[in-house]
N, CA, C and O atoms as a GROMACS GRO file, in nm:
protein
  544
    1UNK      N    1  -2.759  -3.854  -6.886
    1UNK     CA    2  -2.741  -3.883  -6.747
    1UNK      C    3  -2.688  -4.024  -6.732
    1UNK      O    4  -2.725  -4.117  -6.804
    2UNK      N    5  -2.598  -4.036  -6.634
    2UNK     CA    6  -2.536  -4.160  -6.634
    2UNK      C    7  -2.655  -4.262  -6.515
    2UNK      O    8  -2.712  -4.208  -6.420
    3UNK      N    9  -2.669  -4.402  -6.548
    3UNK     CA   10  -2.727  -4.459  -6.513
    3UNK      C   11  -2.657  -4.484  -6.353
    3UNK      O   12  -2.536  -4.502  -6.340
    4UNK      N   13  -2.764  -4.481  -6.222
    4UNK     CA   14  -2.712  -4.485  -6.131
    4UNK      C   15  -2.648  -4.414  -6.022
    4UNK      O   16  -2.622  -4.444  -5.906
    5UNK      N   17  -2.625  -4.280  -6.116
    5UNK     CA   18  -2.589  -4.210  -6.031
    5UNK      C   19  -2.627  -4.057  -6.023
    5UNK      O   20  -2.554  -3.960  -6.002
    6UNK      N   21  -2.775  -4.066  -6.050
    6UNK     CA   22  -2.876  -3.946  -6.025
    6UNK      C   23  -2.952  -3.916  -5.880
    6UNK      O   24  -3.069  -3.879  -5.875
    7UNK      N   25  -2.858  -3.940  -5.745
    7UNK     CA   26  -2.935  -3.913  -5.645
    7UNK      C   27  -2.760  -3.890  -5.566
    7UNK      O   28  -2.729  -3.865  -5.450
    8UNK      N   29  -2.715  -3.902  -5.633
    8UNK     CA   30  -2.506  -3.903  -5.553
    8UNK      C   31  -2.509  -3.777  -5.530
    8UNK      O   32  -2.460  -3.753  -5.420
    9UNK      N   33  -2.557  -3.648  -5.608
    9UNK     CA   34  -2.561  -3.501  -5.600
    9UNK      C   35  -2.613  -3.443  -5.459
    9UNK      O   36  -2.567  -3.366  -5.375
   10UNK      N   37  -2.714  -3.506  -5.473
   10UNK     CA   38  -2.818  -3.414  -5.290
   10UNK      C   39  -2.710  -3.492  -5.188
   10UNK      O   40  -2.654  -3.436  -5.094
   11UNK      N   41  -2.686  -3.673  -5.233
   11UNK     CA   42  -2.675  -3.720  -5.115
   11UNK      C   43  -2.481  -3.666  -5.051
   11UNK      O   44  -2.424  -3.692  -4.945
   12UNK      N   45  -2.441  -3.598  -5.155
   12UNK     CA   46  -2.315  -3.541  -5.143
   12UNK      C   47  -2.337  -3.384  -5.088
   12UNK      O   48  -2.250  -3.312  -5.038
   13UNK      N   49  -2.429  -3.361  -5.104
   13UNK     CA   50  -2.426  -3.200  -5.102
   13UNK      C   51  -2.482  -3.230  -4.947
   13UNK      O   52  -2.424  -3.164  -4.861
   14UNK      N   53  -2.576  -3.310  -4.906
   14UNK     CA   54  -2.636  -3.326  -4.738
   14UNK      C   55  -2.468  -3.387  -4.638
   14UNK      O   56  -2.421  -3.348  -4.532
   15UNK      N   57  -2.426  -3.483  -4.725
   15UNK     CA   58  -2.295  -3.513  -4.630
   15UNK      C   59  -2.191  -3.427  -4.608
   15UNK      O   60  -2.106  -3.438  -4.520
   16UNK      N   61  -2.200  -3.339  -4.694
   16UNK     CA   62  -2.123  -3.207  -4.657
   16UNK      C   63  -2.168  -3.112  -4.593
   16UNK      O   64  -2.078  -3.051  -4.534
   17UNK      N   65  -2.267  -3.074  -4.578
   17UNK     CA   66  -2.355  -2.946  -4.497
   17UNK      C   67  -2.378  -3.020  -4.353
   17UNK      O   68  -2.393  -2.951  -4.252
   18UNK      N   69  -2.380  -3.088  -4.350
   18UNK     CA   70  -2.334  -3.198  -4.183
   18UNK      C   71  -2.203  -3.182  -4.161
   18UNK      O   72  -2.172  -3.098  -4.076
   19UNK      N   73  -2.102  -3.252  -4.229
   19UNK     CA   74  -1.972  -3.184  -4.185
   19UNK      C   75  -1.926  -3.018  -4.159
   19UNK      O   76  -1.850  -2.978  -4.072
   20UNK      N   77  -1.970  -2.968  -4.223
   20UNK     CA   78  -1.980  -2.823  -4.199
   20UNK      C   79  -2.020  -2.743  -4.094
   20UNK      O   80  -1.966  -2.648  -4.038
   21UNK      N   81  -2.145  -2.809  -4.074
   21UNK     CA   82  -2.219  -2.775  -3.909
   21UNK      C   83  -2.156  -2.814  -3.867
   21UNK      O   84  -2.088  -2.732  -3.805
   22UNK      N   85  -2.116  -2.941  -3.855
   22UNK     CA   86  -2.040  -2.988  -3.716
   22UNK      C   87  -1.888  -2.928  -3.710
   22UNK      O   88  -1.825  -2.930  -3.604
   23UNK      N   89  -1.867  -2.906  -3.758
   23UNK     CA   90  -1.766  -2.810  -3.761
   23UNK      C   91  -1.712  -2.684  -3.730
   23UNK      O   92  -1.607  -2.658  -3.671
   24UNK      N   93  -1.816  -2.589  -3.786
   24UNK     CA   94  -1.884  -2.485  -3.740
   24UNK      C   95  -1.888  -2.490  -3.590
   24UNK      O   96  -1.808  -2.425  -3.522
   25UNK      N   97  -2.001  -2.583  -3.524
   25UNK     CA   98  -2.048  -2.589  -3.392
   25UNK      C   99  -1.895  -2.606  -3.328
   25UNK      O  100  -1.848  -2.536  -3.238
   26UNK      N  101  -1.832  -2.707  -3.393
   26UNK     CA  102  -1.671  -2.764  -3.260
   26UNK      C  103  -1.655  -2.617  -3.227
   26UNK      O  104  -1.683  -2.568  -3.118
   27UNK      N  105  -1.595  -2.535  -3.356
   27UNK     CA  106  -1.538  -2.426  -3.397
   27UNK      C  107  -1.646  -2.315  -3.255
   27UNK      O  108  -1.613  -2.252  -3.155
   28UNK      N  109  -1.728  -2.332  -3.297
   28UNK     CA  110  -1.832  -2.222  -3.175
   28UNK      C  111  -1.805  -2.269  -3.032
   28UNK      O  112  -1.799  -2.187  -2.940
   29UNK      N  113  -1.789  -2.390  -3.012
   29UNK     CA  114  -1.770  -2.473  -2.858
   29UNK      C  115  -1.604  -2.394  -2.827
   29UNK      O  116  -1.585  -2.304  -2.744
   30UNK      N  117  -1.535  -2.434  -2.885
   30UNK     CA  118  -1.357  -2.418  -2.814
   30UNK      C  119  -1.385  -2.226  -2.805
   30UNK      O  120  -1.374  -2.160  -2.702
   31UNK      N  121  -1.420  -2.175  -2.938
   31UNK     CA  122  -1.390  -2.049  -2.894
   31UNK      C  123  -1.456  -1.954  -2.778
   31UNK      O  124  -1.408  -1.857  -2.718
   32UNK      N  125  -1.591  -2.021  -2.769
   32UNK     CA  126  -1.713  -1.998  -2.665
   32UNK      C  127  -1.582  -1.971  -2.508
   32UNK      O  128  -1.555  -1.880  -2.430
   33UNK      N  129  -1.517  -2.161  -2.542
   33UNK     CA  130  -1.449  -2.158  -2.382
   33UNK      C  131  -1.340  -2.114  -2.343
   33UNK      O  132  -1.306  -2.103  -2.225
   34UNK      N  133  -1.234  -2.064  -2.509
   34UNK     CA  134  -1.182  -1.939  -2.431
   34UNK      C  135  -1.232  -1.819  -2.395
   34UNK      O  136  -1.181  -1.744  -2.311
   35UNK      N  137  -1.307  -1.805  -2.442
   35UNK     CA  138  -1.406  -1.642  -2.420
   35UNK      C  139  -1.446  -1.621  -2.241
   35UNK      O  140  -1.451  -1.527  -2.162
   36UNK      N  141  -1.464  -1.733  -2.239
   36UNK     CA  142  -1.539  -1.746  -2.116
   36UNK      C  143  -1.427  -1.801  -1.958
   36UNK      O  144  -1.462  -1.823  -1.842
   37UNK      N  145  -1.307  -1.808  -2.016
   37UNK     CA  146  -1.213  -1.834  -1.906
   37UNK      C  147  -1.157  -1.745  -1.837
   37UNK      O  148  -1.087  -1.663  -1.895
   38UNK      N  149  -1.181  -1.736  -1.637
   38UNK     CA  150  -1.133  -1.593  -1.627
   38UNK      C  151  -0.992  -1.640  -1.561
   38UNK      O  152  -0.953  -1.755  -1.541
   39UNK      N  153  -0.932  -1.523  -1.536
   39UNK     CA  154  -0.788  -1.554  -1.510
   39UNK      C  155  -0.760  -1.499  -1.313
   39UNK      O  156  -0.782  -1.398  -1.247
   40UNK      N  157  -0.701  -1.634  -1.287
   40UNK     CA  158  -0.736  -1.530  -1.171
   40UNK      C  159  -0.621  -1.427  -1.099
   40UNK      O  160  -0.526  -1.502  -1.074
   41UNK      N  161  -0.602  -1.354  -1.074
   41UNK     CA  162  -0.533  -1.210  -0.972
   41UNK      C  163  -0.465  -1.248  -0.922
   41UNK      O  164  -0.482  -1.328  -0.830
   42UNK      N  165  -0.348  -1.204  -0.967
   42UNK     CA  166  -0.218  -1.217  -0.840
   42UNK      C  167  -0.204  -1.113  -0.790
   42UNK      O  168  -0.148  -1.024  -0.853
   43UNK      N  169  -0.255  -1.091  -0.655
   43UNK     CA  170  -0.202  -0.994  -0.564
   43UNK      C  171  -0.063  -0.977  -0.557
   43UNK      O  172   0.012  -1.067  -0.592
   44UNK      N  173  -0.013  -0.847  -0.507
   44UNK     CA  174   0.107  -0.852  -0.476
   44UNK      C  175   0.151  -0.874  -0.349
   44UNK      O  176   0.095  -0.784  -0.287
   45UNK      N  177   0.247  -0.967  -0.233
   45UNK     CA  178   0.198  -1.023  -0.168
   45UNK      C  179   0.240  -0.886  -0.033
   45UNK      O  180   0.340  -0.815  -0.021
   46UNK      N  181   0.136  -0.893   0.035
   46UNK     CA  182   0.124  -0.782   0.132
   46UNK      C  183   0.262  -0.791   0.240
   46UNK      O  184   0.311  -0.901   0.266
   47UNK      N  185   0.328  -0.638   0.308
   47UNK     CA  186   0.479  -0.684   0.374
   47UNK      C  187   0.366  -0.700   0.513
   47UNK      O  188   0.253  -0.653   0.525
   48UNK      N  189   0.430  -0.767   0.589
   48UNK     CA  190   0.404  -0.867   0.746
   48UNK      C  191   0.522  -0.759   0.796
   48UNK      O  192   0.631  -0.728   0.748
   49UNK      N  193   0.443  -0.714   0.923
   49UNK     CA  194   0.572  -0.670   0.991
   49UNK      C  195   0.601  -0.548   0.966
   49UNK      O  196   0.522  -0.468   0.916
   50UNK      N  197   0.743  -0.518   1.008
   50UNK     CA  198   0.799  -0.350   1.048
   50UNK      C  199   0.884  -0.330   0.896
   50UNK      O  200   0.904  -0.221   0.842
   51UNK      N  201   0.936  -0.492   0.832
   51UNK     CA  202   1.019  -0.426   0.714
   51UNK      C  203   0.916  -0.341   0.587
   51UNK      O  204   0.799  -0.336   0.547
   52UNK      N  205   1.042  -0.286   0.562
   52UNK     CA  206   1.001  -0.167   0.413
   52UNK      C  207   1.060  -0.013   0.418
   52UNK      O  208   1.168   0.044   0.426
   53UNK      N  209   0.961   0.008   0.411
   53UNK     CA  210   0.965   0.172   0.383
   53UNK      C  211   0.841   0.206   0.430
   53UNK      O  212   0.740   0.144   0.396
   54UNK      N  213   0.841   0.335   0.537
   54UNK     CA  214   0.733   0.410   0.611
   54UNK      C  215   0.778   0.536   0.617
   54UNK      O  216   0.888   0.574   0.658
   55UNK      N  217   0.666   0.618   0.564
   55UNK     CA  218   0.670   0.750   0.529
   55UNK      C  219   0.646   0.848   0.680
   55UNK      O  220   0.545   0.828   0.746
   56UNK      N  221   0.726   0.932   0.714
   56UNK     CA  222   0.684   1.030   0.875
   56UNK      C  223   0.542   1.065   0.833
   56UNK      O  224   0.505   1.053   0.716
   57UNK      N  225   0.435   1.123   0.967
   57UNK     CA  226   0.342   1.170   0.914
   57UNK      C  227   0.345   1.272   1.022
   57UNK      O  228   0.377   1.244   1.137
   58UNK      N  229   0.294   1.448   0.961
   58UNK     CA  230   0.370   1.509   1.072
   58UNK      C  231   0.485   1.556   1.096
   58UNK      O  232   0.583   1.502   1.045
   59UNK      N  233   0.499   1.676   1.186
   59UNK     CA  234   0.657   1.652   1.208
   59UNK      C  235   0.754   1.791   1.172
   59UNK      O  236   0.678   1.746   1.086
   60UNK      N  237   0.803   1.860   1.158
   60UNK     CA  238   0.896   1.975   1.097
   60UNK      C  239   0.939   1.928   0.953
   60UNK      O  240   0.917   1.986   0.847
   61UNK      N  241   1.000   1.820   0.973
   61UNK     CA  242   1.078   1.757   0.865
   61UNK      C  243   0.973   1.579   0.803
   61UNK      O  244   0.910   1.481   0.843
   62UNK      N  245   1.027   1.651   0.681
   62UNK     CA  246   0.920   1.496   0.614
   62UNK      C  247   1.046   1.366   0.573
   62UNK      O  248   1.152   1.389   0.516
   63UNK      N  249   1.015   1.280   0.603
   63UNK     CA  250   1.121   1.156   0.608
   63UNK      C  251   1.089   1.066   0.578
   63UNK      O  252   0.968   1.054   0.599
   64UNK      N  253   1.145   0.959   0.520
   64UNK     CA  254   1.137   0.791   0.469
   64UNK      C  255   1.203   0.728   0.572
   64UNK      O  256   1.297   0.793   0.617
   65UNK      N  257   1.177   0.604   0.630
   65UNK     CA  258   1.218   0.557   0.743
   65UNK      C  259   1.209   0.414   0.657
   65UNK      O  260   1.106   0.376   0.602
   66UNK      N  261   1.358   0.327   0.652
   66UNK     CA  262   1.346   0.233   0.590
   66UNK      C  263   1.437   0.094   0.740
   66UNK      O  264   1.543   0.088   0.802
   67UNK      N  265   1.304   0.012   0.728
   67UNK     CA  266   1.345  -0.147   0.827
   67UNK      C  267   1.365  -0.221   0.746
   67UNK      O  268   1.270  -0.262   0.679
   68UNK      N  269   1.507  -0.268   0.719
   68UNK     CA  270   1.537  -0.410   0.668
   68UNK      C  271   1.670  -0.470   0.741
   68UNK      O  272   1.784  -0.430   0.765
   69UNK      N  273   1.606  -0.567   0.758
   69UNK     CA  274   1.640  -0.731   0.824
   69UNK      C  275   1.809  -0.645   0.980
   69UNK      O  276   1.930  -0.644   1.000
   70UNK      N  277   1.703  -0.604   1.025
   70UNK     CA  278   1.727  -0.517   1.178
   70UNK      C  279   1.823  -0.413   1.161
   70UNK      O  280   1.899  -0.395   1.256
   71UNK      N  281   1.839  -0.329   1.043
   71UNK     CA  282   1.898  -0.205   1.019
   71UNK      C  283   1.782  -0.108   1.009
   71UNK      O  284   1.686  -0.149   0.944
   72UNK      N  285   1.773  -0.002   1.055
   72UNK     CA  286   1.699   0.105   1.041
   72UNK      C  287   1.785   0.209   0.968
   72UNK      O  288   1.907   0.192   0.981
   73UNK      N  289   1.746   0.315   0.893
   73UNK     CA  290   1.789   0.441   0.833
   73UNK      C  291   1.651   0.524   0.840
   73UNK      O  292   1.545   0.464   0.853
   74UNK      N  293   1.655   0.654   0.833
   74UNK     CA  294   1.539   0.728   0.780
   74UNK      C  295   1.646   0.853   0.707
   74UNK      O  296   1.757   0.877   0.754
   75UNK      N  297   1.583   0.933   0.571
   75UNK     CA  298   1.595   1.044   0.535
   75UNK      C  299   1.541   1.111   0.458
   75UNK      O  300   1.454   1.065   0.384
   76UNK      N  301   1.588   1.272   0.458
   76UNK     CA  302   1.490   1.390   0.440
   76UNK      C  303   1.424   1.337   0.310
   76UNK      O  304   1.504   1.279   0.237
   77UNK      N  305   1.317   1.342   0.269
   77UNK     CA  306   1.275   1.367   0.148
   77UNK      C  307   1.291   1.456   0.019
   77UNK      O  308   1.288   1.431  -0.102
   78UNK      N  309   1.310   1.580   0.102
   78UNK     CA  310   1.320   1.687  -0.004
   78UNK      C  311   1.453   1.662  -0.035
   78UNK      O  312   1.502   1.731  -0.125
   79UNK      N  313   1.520   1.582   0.019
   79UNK     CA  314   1.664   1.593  -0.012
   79UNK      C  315   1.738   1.513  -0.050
   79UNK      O  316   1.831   1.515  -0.131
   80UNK      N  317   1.667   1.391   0.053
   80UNK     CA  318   1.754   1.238   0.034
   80UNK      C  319   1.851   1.239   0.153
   80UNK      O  320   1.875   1.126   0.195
   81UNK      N  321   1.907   1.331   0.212
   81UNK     CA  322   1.971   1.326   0.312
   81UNK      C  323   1.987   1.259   0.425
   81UNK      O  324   1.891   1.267   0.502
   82UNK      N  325   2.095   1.184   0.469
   82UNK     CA  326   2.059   1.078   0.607
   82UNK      C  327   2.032   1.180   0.773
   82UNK      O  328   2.110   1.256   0.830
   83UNK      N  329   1.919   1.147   0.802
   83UNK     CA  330   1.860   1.207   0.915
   83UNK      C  331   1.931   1.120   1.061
   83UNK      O  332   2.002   1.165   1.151
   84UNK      N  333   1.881   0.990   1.040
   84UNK     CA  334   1.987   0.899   1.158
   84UNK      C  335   2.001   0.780   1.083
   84UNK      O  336   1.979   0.765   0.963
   85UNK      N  337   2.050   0.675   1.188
   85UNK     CA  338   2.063   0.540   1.138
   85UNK      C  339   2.126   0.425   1.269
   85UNK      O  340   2.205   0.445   1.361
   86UNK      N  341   2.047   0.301   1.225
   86UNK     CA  342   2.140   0.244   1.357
   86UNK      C  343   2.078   0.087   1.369
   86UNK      O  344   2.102   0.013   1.274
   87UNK      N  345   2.025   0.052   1.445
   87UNK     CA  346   1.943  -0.116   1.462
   87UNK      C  347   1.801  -0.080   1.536
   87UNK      O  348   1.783   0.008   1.620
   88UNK      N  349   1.718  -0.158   1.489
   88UNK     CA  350   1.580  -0.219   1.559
   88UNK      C  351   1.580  -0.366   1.600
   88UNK      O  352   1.644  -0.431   1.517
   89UNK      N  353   1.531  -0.438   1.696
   89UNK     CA  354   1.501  -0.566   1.770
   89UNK      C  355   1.377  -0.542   1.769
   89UNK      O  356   1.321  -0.439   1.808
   90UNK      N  357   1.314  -0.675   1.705
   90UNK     CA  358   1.172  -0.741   1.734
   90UNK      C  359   1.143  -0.779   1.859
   90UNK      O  360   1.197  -0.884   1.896
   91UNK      N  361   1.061  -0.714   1.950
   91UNK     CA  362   1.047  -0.761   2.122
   91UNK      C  363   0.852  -0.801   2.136
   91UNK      O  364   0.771  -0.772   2.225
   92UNK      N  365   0.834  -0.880   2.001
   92UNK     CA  366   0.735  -0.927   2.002
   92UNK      C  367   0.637  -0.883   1.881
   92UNK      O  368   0.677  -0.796   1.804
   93UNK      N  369   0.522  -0.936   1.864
   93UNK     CA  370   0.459  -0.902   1.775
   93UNK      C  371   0.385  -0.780   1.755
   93UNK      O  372   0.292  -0.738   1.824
   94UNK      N  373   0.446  -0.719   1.637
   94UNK     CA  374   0.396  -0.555   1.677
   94UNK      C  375   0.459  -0.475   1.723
   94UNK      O  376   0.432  -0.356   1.710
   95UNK      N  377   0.595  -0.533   1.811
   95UNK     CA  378   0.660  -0.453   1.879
   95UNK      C  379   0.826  -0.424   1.868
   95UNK      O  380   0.896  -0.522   1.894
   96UNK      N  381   0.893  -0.306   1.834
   96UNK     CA  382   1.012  -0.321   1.802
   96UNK      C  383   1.082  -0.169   1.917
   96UNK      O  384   1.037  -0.067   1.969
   97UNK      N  385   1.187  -0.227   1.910
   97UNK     CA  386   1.258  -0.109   1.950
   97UNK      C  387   1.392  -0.034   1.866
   97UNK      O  388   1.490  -0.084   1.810
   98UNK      N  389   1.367   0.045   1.877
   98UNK     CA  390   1.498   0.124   1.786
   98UNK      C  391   1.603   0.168   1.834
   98UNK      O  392   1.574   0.231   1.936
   99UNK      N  393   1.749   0.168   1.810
   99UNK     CA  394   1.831   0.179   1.865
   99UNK      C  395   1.919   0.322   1.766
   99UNK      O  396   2.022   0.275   1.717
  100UNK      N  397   1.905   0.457   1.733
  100UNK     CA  398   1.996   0.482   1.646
  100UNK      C  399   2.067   0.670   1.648
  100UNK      O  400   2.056   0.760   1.730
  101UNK      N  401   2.114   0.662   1.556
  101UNK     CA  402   2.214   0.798   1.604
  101UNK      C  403   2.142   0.901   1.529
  101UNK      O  404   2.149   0.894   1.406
  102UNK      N  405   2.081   0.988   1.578
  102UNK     CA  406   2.062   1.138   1.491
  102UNK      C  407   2.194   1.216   1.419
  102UNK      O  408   2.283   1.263   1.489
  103UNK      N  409   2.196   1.221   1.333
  103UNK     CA  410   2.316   1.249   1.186
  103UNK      C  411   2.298   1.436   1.229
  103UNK      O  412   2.380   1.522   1.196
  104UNK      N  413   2.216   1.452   1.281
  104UNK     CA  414   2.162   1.605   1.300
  104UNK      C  415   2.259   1.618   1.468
  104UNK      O  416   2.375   1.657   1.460
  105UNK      N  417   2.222   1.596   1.558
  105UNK     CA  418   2.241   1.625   1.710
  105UNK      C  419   2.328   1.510   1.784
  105UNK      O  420   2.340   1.478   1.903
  106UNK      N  421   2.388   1.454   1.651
  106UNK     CA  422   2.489   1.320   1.711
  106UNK      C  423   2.522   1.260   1.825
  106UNK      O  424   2.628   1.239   1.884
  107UNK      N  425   2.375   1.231   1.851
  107UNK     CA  426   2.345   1.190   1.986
  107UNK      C  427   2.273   1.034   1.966
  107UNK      O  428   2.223   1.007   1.856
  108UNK      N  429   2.271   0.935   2.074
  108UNK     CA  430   2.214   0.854   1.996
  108UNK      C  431   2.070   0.866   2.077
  108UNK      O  432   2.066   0.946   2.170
  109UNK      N  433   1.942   0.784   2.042
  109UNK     CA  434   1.855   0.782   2.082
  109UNK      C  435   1.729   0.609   2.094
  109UNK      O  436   1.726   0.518   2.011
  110UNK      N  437   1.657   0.618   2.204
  110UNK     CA  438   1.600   0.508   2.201
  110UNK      C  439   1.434   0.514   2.174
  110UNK      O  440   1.354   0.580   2.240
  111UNK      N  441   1.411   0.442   2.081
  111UNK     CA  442   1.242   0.429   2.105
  111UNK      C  443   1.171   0.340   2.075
  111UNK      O  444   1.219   0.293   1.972
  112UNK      N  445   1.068   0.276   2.108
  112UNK     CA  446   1.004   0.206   2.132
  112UNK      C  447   0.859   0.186   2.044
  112UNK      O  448   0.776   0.267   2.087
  113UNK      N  449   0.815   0.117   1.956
  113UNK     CA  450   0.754   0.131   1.849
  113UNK      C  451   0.624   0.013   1.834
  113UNK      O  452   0.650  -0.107   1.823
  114UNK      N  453   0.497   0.063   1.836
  114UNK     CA  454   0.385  -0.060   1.870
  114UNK      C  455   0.325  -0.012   1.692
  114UNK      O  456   0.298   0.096   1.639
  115UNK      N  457   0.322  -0.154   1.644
  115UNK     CA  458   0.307  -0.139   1.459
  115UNK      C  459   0.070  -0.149   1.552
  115UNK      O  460   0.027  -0.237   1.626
  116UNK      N  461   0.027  -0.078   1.522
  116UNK     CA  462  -0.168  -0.063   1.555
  116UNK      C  463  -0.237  -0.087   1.446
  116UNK      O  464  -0.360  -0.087   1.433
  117UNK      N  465  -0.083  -0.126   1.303
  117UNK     CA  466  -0.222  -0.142   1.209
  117UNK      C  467  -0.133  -0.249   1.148
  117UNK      O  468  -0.046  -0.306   1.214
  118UNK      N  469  -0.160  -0.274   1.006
  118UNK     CA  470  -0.049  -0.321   0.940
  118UNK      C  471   0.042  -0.210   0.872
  118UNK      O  472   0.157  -0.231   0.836
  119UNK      N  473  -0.030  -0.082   0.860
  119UNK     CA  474   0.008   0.056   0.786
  119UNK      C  475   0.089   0.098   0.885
  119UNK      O  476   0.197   0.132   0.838
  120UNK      N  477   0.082   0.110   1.006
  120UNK     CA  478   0.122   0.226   1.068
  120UNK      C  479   0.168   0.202   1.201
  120UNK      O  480   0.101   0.159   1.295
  121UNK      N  481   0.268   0.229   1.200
  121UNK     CA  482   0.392   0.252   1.306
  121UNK      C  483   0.349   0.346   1.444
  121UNK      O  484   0.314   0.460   1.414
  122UNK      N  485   0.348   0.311   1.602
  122UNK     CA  486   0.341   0.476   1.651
  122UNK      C  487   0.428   0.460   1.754
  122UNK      O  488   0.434   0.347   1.803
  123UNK      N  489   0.509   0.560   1.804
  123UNK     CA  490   0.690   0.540   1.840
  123UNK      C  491   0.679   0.616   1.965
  123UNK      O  492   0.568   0.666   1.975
  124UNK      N  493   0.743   0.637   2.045
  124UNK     CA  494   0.803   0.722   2.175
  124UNK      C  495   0.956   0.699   2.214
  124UNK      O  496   0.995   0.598   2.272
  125UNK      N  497   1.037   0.804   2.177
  125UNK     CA  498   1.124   0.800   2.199
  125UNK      C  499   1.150   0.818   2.369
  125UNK      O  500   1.070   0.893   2.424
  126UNK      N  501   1.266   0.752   2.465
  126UNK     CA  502   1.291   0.747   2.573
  126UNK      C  503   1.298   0.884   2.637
  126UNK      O  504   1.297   0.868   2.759
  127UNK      N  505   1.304   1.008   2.604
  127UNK     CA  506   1.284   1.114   2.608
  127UNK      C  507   1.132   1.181   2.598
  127UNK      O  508   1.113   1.302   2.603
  128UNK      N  509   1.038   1.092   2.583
  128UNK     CA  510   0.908   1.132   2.556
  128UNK      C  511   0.874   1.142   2.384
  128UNK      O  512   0.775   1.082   2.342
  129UNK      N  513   0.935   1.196   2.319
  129UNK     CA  514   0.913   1.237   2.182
  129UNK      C  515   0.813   1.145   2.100
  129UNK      O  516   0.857   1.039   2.055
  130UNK      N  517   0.688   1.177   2.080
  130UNK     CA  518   0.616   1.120   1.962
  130UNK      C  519   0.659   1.100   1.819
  130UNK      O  520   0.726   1.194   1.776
  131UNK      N  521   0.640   1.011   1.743
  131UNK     CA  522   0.629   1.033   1.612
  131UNK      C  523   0.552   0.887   1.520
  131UNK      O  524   0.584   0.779   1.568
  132UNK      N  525   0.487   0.884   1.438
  132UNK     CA  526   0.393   0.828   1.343
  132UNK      C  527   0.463   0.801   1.269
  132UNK      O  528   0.565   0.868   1.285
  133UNK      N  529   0.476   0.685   1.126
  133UNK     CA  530   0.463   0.672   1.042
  133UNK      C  531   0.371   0.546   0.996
  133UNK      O  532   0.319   0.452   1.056
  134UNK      N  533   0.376   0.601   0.829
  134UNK     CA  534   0.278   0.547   0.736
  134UNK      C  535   0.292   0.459   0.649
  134UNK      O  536   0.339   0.517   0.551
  135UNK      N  537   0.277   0.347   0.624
  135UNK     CA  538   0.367   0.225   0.550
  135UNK      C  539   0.373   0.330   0.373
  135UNK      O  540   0.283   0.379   0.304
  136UNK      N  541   0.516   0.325   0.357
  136UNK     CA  542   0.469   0.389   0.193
  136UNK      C  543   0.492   0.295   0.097
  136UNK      O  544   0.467   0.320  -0.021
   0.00000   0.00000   0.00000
């Protein structure tokens, strides 16, 4: 045995099993705090208003009715076919009026449209005529 250096063994083997823990532990801390990070939700942001796409609800014929930036269109579903088309004016909040031509009875027609939900549209054409739609 060499003189002097009969206690260097434990005191090497303890300075390492400390580095180790502590190491260990960092190692347990960072991964702990990704584990534990939540992410938060991006909604998708909800449409305001008459633009989009609104589905008829009701009706003989089933239709897509599409408002963007004061053009109206609607058509058949089963088909794709253009039903009418023409302009809407914003006459307040909630409130629009439609201006457009039936592709069917090439006539034009007026109606008047109070949005009661954020979903849902409910219309009277100047002729009396009801009709609903459903934000799709």
């Amino acid at each position: 045995m060499i003189l002097g250096l009969e206690g260097a063994a434990p005191k090497f083997g303890v300075l390492l099993m400390r580095r180790l823990a502590v190491s260990l532990l960092l190692a347990t801390f960072a991964l702990s705090a990704c584990q534990t990070e939540q992410r938060a939700q991006v909604l998708p942001a909800q449409p305001q208003g008459i633009e989009g796409r609104w589905a008829s609800i009701g009706g003989p014929v089933a239709y897509t009715a599409t408002f963007q930036n004061g053009r109206f269109t609607s058509v058949e579903r089963a088909t794709n076919g253009l039903l009418a088309s023409g302009n809407y004016t914003d006459l307040g909040p909630g409130q629009v009026n439609l201006l457009y031509t039936s592709t069917t009875r090439k006539q034009q027609v007026s109606a008047n449209c109070n949005q009661v939900d954020a979903n849902r549209l409910s219309c009277a054409t100047s002729s009396g005529n009801r009709f609903d739609l459903a934000r799709a």
